[in-house]
C-alpha positions in Angstrom: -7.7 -9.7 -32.7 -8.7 -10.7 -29.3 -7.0 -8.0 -27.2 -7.9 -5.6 -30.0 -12.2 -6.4 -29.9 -11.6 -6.3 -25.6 -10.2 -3.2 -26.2 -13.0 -2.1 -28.0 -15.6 -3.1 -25.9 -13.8 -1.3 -22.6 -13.8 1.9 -24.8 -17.6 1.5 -25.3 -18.2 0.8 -21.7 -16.6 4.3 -21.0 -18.5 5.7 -23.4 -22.0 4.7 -22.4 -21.4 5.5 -18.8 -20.7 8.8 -19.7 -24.0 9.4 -21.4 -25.1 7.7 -18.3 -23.1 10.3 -16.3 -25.4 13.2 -17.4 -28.7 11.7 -16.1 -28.6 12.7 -12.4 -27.5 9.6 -11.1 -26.2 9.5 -7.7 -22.5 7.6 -7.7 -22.5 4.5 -5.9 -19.0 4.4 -3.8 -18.4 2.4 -0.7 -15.3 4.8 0.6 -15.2 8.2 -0.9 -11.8 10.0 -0.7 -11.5 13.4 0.6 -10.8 15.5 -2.2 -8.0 17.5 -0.3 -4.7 18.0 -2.0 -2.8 16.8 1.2 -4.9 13.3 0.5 -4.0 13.3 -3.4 -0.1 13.7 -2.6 0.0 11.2 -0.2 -1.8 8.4 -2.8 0.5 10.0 -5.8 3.8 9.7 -3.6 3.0 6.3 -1.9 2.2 4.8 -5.8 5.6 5.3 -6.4 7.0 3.6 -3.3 5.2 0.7 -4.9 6.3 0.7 -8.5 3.2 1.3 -10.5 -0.2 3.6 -9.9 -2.7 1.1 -8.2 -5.7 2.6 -10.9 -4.1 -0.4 -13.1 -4.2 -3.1 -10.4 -7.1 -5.2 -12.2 -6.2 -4.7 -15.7 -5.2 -8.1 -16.4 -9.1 -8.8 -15.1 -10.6 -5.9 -17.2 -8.5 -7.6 -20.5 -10.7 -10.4 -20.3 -12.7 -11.3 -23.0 -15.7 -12.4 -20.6 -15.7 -8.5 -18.9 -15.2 -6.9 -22.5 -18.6 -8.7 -23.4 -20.2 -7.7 -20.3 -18.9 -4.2 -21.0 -21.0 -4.5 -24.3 -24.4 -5.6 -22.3 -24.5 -2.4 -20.2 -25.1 -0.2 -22.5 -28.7 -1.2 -22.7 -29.2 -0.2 -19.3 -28.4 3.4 -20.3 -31.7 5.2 -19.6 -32.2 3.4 -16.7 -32.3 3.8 -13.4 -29.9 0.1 -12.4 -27.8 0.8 -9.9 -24.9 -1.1 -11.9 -24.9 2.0 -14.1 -23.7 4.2 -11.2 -21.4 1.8 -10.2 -19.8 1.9 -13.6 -19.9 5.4 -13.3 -18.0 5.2 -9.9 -15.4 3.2 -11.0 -14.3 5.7 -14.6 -15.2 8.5 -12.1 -12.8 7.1 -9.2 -10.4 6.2 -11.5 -9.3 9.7 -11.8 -8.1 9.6 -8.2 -6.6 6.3 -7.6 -8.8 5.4 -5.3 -8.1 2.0 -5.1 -6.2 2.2 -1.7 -7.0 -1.3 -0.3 -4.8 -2.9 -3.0 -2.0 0.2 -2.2 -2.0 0.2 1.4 -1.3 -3.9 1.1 1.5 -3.3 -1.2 2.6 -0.3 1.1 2.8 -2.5 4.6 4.7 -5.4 2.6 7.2 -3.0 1.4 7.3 -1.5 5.1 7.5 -4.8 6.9 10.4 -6.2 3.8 11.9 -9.7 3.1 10.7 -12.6 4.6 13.4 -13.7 7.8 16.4 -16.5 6.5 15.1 -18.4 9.4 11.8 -18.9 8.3 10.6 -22.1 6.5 7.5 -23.5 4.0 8.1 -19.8 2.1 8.5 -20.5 -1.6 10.1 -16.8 -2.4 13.6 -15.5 -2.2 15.0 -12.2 -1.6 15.7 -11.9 -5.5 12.2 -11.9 -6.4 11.5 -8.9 -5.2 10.1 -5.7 -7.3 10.4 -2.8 -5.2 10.7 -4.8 -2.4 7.6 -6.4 -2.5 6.9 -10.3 -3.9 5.0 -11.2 -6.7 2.5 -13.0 -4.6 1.8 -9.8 -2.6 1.5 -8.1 -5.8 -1.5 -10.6 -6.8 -3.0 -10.8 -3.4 -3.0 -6.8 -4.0 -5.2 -7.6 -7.1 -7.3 -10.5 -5.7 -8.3 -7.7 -2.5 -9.1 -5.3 -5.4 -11.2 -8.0 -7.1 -13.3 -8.9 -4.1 -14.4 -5.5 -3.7 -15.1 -4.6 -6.8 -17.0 -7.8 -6.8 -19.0 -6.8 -3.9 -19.7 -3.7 -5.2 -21.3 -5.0 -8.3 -23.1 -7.6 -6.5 -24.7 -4.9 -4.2 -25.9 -3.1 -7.3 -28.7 -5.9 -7.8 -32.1 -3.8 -7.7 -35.2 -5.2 -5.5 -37.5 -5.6 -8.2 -40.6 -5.2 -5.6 -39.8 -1.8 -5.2 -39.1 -0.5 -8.3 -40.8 2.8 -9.8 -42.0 3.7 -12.9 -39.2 6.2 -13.2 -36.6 3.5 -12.6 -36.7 1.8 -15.9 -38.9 -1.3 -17.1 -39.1 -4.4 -15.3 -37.3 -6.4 -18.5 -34.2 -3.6 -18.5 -34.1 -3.8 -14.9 -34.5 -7.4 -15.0 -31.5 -7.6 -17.4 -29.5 -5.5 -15.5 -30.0 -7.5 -12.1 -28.3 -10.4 -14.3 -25.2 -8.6 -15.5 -24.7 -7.5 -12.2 -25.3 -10.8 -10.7 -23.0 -12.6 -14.1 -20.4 -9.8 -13.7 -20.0 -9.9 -9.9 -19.7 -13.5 -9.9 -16.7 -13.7 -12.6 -14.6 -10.8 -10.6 -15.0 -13.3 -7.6 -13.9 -16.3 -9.5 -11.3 -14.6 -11.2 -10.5 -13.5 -7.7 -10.8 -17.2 -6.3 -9.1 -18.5 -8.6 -5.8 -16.3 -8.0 -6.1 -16.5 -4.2 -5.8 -20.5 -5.1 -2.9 -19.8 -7.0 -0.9 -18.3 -4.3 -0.7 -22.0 -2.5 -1.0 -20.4 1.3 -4.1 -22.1 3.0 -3.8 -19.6 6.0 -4.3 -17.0 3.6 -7.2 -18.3 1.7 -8.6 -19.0 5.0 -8.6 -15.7 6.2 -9.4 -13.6 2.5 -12.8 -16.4 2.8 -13.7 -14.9 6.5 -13.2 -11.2 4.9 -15.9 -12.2 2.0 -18.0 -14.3 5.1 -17.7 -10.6 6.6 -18.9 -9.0 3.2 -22.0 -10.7 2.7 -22.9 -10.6 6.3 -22.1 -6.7 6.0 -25.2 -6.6 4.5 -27.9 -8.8 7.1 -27.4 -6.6 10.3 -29.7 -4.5 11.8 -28.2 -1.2 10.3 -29.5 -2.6 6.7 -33.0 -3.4 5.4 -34.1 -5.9 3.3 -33.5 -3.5 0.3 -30.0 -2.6 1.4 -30.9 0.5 2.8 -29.1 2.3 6.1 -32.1 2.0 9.1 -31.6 3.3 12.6 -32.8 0.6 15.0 -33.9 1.7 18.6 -31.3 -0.2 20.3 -28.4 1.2 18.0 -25.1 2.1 19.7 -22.0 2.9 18.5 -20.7 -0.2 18.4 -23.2 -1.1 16.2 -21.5 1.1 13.8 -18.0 -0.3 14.0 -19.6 -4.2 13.8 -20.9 -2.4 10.7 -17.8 -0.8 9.4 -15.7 -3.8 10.1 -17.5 -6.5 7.7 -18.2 -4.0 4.8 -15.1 -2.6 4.7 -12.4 -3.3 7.6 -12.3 -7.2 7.3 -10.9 -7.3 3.5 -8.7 -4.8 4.6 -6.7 -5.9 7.7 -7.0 -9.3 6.2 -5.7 -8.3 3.6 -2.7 -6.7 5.4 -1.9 -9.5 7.5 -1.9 -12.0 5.0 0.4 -10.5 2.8 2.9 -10.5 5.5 1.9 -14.1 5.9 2.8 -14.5 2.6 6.3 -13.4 2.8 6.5 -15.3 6.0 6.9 -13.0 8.7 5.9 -14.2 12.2 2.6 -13.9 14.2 3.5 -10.5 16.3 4.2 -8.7 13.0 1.0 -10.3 11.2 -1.0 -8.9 14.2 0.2 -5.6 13.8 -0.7 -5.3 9.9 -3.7 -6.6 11.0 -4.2 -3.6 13.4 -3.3 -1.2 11.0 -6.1 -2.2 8.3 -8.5 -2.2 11.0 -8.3 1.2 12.2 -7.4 2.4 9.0 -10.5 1.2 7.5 -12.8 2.6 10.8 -10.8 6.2 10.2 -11.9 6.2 6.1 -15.3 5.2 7.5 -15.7 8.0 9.5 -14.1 10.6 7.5 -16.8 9.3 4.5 -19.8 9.3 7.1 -18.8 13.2 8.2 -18.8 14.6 4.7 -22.7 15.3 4.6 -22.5 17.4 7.8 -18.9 19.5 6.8 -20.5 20.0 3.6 -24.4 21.1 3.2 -23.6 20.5 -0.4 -22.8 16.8 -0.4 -25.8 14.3 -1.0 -27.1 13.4 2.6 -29.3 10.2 1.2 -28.1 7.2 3.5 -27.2 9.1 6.5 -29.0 7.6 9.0 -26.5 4.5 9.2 -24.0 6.9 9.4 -21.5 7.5 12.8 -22.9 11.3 13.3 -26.6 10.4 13.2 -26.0 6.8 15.6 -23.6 8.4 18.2 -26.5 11.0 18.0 -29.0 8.8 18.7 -27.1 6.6 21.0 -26.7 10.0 23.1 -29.9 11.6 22.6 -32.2 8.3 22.1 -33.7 7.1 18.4 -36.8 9.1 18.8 -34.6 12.6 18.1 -34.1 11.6 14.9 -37.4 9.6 14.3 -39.2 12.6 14.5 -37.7 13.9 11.5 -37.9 10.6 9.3 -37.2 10.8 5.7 -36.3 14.6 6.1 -31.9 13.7 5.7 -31.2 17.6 5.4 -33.2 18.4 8.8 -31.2 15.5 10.8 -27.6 16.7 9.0 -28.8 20.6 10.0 -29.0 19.1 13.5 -26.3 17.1 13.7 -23.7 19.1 12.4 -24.7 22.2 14.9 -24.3 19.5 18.0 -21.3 18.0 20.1 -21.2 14.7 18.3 -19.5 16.3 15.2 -16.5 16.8 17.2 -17.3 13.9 18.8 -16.8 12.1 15.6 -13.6 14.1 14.7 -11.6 12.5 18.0 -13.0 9.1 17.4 -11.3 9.2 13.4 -8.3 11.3 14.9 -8.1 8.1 17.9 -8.7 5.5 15.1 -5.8 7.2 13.0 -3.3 7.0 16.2 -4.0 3.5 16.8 -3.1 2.4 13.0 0.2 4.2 13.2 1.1 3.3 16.3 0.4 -0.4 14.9 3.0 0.3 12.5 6.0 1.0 15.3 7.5 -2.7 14.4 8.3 -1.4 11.1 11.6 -0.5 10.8 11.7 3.5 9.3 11.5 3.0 5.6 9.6 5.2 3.0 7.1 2.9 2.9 6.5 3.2 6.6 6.1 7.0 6.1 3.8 6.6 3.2 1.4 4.7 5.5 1.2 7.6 8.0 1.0 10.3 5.4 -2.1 8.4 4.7 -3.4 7.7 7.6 -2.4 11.6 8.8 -4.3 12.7 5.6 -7.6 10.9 6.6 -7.8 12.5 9.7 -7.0 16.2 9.2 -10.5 18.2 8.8 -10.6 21.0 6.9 -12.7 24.0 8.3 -16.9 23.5 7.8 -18.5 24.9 5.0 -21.9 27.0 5.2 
């Protein structure tokens, strides 16, 4: 009767965000995919390397009876404006193209670096444990990664209540949205917590805290104000963007690679390398999100001026180019996207995706390996501008 009600209530959480799906509201995703078909083979083929399609990764989380009731409490928001709304929305919506890659490419670089070596000790797995080459406790630490995101992603959806509008909703739905979100977000991080406990490594639970540290302080630099918003300081550089980039999204994800490796006890040189490899990888996805507004006049350019276009830009051309045209997004992408730093931009993802593969040369060949840079080779092909 239990699974049967959880059921239930998942089926009404879909429901109401698709109602919800039909009142303009923008979708709230921290790394879009490009919807290329050359991206969408290289996700479908590398889910089989794996053994199962990563859309299901935290299904044993979503079962919960403590979720399924939360899934009941969002319907009330419908009508609103909460941001947790379309972040529900993002999730059913993303869902359709497997886009939970974090959890993939982890299970794809434990496949590609295999079995732990016979002469290394304090590993509790053997070679027999293996599903599709990779251990169970990579498989969970898959799921935990997947958690903490989706964690942070909830948690981000908590509205400043100072600033809201009369078109956003009242203040007691808005209110009671900010407490889901803050309710929801925490269980996904305990749930996730408590998993990363289970897996008994305290070099890993070390390292997956510092990627949450990185999370949270992802959103106190000076590319964010106190709402959450993307500003353009007058010092900014391009640094400044990959600091950025590397605590909201890159430090889960190389992390996460190298302590899966970690887990199957492969030594420091190989660890490093994984390591590598999320890094760039997740600087490459960064960029290729951040240029979608300026190859595409039809894509939302709302948030822009955190983006790499608009702060090489400015890093090049000083602040004041784009102050001048404040609050006007389609102006500064109109500008932008006729200047230098497009291509500029291009290199830098096409650079980042060079680095990640060559990270993977201690691999030995494997389909795994070639999954990884069928990925990586997908993020940075550009497809001709459109007018």
């Amino acid at each position: 009767m239990q699974v049967r009600n959880t059921f239930i209530g998942i089926s009404r959480l879909l429901s109401y965000i698709r109602v919800a799906h039909t009142q303009n509201a923008r979708c709230f995703v921290s790394w879009n995919q490009p919807k290329t078909s050359d991206w969408k083979k290289a996700v479908s083929e590398a889910e089989k390397i794996v053994g199962y399609p990563t859309s299901f990764m935290s299904l044993r989380c979503l079962l919960s009876d403590e979720l399924a009731n939360v899934a009941l409490q969002v319907r009330k928001l419908v009508g609103t404006k909460h941001p947790l709304l379309k972040t529900a929305r993002g999730f059913l919506d993303n869902g359709k193209h497997s886009l939970q890659t974090r959890g993939l490419m982890i299970l794809l670089i434990s496949k590609a670096a295999g079995a732990k070596s016979e002469n290394m000790e304090n590993v509790d797995h053997a070679a027999d444990e293996m599903v599709s080459g990779i251990y169970p406790s990579q498989r969970q630490l898959a799921e935990i990664t997947e958690m903490i995101n989706t964690a942070n992603l909830v948690h981000r959806g908590v509205v400043n209540l100072d600033t809201l509008k009369e078109t956003d909703g009242s203040l007691k739905d808005m209110e009671f949205g900010n407490k889901i979100a803050v309710l929801s977000g925490d269980f996904l991080l305990t749930s996730a917590s408590t998993g990363l406990a289970e897996l008994r490594n305290t070099k890993v639970v070390e390292l997956v805290s510092m990627a949450i540290g990185d999370m949270m302080s992802a959103e106190f630099t000076s590319l964010r104000d106190r709402n959450g918003q993307g500003v353009l300081p007058e010092d900014v550089t391009f640094s400044c963007w990959e600091r950025q980039t590397f605590l909201q999204s890159g430090s889960l994800l190389s992390r996460g690679c190298r302590s899966a490796l970690e887990l199957a006890g492969h030594n420091e040189q190989v660890q490093m390398a994984a390591e590598e490899f999320g890094k760039n990888i997740a600087y490459a996805r960064q960029m290729n999100e951040d240029l979608l507004p300026f190859a595409n006049l039809g894509v939302d350019p709302n948030g822009i001026l955190s983006s790499a276009p608009v702060i090489r830009y400015a890093e090049v051309h000083g602040p004041q180019s784009i102050d001048t045209f404040s609050g006007h997004e389609k102006i500064i992408t109109t500008i932008i996207r006729d200047n230098e730093t497009i291509e500029w931009c291009k290199e830098k993802c096409r650079d980042y995706g060079r680095k990640a593969i060559t990270a993977l040369d201690c691999f030995e060949p494997s389909e795994a390996k070639s999954a990884l840079v069928n990925i990586v080779q997908a993020t940075t092909t550009f497809k001709p501008v459109k007018s």
